[in-house]
Backbone as JSON, one array per atom type, in Angstrom:
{
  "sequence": "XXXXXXXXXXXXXXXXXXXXXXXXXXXXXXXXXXXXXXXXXXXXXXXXXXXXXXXXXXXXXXXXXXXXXXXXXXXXXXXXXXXXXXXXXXXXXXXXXXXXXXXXXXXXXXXXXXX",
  "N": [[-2.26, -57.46, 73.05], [-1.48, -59.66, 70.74], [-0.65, -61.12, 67.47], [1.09, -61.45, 66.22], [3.82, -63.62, 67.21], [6.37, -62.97, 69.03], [9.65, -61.71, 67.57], [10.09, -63.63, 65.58], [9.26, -63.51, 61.8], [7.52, -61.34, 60.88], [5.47, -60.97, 58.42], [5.88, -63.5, 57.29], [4.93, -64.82, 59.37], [1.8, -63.85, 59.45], [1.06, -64.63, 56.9], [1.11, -67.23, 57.73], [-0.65, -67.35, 59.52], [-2.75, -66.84, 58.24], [-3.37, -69.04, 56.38], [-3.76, -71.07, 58.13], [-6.52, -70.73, 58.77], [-7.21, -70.72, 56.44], [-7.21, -73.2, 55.72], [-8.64, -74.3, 58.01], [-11.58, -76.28, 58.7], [-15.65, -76.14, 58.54], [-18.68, -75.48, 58.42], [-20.12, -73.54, 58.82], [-21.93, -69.96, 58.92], [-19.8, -67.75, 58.89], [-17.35, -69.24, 59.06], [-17.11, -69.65, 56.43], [-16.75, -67.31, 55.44], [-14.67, -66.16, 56.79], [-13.02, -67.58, 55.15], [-13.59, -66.66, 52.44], [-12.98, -63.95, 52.49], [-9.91, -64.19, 53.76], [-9.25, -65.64, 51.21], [-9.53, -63.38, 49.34], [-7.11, -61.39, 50.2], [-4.79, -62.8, 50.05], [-5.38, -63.3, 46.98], [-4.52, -60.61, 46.36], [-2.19, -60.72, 47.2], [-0.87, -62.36, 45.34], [-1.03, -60.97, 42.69], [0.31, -59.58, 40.36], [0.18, -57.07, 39.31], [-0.47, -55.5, 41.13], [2.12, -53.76, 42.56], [4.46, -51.82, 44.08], [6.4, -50.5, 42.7], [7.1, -49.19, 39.03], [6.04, -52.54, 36.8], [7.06, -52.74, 34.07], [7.55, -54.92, 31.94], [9.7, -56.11, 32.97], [11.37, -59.64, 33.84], [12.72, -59.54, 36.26], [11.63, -57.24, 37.9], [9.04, -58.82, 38.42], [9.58, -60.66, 40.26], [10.05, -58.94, 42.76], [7.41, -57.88, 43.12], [6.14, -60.33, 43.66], [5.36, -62.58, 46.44], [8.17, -63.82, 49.1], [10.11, -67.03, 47.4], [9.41, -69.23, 49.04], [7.55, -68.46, 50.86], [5.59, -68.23, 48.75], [5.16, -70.84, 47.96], [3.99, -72.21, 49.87], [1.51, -70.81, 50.34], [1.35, -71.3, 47.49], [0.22, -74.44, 47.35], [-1.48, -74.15, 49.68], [-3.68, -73.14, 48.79], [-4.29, -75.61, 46.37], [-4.55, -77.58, 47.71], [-7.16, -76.58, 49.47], [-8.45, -76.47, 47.38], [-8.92, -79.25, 46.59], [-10.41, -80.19, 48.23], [-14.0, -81.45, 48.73], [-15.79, -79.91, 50.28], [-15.89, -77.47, 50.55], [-17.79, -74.36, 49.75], [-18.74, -72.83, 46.29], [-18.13, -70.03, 46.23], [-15.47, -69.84, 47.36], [-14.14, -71.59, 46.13], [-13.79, -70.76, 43.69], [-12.5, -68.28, 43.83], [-10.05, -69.27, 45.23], [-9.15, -70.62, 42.91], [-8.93, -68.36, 40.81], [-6.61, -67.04, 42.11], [-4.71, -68.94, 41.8], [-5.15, -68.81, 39.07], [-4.1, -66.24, 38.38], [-1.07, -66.2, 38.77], [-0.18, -68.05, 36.99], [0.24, -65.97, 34.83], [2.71, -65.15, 34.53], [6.12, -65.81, 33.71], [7.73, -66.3, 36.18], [5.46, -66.84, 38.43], [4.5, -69.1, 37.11], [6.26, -70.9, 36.78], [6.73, -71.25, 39.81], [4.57, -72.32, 40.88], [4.26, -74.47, 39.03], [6.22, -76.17, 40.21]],
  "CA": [[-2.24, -58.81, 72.53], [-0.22, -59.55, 69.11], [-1.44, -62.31, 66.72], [2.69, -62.17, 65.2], [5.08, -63.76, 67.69], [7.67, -62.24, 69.26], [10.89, -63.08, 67.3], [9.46, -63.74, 64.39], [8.92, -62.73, 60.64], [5.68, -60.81, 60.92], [4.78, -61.05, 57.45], [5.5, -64.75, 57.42], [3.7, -65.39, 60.31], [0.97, -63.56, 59.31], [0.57, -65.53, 56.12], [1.24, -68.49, 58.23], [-2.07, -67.23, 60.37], [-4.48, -66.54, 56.85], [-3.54, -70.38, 55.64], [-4.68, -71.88, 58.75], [-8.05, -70.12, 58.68], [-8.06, -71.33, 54.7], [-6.97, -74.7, 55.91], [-10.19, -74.82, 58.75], [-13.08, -76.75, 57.79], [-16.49, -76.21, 59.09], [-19.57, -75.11, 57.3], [-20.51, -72.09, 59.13], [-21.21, -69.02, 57.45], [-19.12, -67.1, 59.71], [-15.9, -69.68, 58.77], [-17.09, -69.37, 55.17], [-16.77, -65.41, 55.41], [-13.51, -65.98, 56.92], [-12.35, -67.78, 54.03], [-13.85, -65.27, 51.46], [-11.96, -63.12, 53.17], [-8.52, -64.56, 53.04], [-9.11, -65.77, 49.57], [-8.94, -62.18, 48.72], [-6.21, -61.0, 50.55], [-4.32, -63.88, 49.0], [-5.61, -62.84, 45.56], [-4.09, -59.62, 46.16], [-1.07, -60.81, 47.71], [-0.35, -63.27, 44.26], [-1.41, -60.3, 41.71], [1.95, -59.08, 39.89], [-0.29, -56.04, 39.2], [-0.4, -54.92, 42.25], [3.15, -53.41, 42.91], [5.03, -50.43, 44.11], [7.14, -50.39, 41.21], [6.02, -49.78, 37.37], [6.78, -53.65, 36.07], [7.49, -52.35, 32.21], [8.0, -55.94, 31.54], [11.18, -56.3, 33.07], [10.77, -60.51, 34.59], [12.89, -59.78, 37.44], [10.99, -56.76, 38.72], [7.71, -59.84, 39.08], [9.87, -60.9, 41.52], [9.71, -58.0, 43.67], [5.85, -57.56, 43.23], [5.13, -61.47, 44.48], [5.92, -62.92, 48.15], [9.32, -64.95, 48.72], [9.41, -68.13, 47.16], [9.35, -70.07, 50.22], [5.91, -68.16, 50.95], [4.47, -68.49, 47.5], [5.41, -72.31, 48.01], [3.47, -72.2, 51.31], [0.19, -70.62, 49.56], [0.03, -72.08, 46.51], [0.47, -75.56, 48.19], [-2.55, -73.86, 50.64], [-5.23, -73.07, 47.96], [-4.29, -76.26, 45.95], [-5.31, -78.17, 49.21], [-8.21, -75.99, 49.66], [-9.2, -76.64, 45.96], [-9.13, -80.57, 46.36], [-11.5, -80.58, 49.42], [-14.9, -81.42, 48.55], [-16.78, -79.49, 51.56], [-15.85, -76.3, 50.2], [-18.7, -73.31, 48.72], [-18.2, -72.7, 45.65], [-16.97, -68.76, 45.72], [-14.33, -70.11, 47.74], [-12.83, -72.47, 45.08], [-13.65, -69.54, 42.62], [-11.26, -67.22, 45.0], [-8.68, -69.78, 44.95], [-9.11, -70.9, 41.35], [-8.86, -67.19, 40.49], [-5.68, -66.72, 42.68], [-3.69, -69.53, 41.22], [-4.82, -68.69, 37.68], [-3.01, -64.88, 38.3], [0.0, -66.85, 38.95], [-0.34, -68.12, 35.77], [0.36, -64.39, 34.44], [4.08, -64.53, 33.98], [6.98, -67.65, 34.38], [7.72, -66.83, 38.11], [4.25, -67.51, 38.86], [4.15, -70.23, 36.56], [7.61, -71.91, 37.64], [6.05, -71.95, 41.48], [3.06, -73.3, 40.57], [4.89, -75.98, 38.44], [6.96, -77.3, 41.65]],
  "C": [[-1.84, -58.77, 71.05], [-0.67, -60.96, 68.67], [0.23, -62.74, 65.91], [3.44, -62.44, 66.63], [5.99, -63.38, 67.62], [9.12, -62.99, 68.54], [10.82, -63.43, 66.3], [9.48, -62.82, 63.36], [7.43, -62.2, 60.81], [5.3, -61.08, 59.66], [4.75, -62.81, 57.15], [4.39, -65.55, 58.84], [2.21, -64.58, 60.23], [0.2, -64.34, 58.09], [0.44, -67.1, 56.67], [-0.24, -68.48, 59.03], [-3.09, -67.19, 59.42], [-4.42, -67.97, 56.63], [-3.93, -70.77, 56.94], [-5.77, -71.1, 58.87], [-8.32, -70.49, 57.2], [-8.38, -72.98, 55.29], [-8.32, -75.54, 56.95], [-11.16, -75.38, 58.22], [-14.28, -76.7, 59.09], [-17.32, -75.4, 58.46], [-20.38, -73.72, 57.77], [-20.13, -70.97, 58.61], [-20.18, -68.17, 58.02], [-17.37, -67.74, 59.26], [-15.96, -69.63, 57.07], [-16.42, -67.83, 54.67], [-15.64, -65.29, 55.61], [-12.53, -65.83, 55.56], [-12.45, -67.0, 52.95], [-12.92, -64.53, 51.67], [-10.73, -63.23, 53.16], [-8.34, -65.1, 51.89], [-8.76, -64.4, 49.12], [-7.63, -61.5, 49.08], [-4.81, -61.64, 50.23], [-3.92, -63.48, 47.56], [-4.46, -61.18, 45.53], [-2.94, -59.49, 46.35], [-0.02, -61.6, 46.21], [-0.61, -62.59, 43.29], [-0.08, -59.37, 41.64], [1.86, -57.53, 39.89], [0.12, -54.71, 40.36], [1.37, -54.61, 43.02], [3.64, -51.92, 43.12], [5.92, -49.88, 43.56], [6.63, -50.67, 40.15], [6.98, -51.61, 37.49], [7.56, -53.39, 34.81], [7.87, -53.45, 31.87], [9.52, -56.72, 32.08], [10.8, -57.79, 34.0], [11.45, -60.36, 36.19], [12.37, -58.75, 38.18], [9.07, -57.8, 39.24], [8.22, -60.15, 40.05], [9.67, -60.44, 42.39], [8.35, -58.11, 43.86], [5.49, -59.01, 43.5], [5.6, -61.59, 46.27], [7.48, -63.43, 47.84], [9.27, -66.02, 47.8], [9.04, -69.06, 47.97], [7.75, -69.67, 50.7], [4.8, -68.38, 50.35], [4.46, -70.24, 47.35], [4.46, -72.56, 48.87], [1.45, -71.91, 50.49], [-0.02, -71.23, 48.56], [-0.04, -73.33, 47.0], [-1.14, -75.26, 49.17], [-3.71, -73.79, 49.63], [-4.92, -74.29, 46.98], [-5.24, -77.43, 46.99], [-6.81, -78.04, 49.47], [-9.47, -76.46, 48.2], [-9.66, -78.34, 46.15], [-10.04, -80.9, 47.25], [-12.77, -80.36, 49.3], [-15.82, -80.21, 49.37], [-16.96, -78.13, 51.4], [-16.83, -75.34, 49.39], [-17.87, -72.9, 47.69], [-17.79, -71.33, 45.39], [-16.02, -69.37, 46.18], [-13.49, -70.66, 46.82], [-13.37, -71.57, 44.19], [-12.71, -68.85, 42.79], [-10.41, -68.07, 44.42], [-8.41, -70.07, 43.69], [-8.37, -69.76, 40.87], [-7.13, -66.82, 40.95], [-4.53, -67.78, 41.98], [-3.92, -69.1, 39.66], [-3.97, -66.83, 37.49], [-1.79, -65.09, 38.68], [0.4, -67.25, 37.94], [0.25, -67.1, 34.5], [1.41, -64.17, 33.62], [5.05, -65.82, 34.37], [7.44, -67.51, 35.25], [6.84, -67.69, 38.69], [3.88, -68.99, 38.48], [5.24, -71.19, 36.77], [6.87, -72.42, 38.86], [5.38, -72.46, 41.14], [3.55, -74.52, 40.01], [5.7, -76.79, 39.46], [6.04, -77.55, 42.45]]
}
């Protein structure tokens, strides 16, 4: 059994599978835990840091070290969402808070975020 569709971008459809589990609402701690959970994987996915190339400042190697933009459009758009919905514990909108402010970082991050 396969959670990426055949045919498909696996890595987009895999981010396409973490935002609906952000996007769920229900107050159980079990869907809370979820979200913890893809908040970080998120966080780690939007951290410039985190690359398999030094950066040395160069802005178009940030490129490399984020998602597409079409993806990073898709997430931040998902934890903005997530942020405006009352019902939410507050690590969760810490997570996401946290994840858009490392976006923040450098003017890729901060271009997407501005559209």
């Amino acid at each position: 059994m396969s959670l990426i569709p055949h045919g498909t971008n696996g890595g987009t459809a895999l981010v396409e599978s973490l935002l609906h589990v952000l996007g769920s609402s229900g107050s159980t701690s079990s869907n809370t835990q979820s979200q913890e959970s893809v908040l970080l994987i998120l966080q780690a996915l939007l951290d410039s840091d985190i690359s398999l190339v030094p950066l040395n400042g160069d802005p178009e190697l940030f490129q490399n070290a984020l998602p597409p933009r079409q993806v990073l459009s898709e997430v931040t758009l998902a934890l903005l969402q997530h942020i405006a919905e009352t019902h939410h514990p507050m690590p969760c909108l810490l997570l996401a808070l946290k994840s858009l402010i490392l976006l923040t970082d450098h003017d890729y991050g901060f271009y997407s975020l501005k559209e």
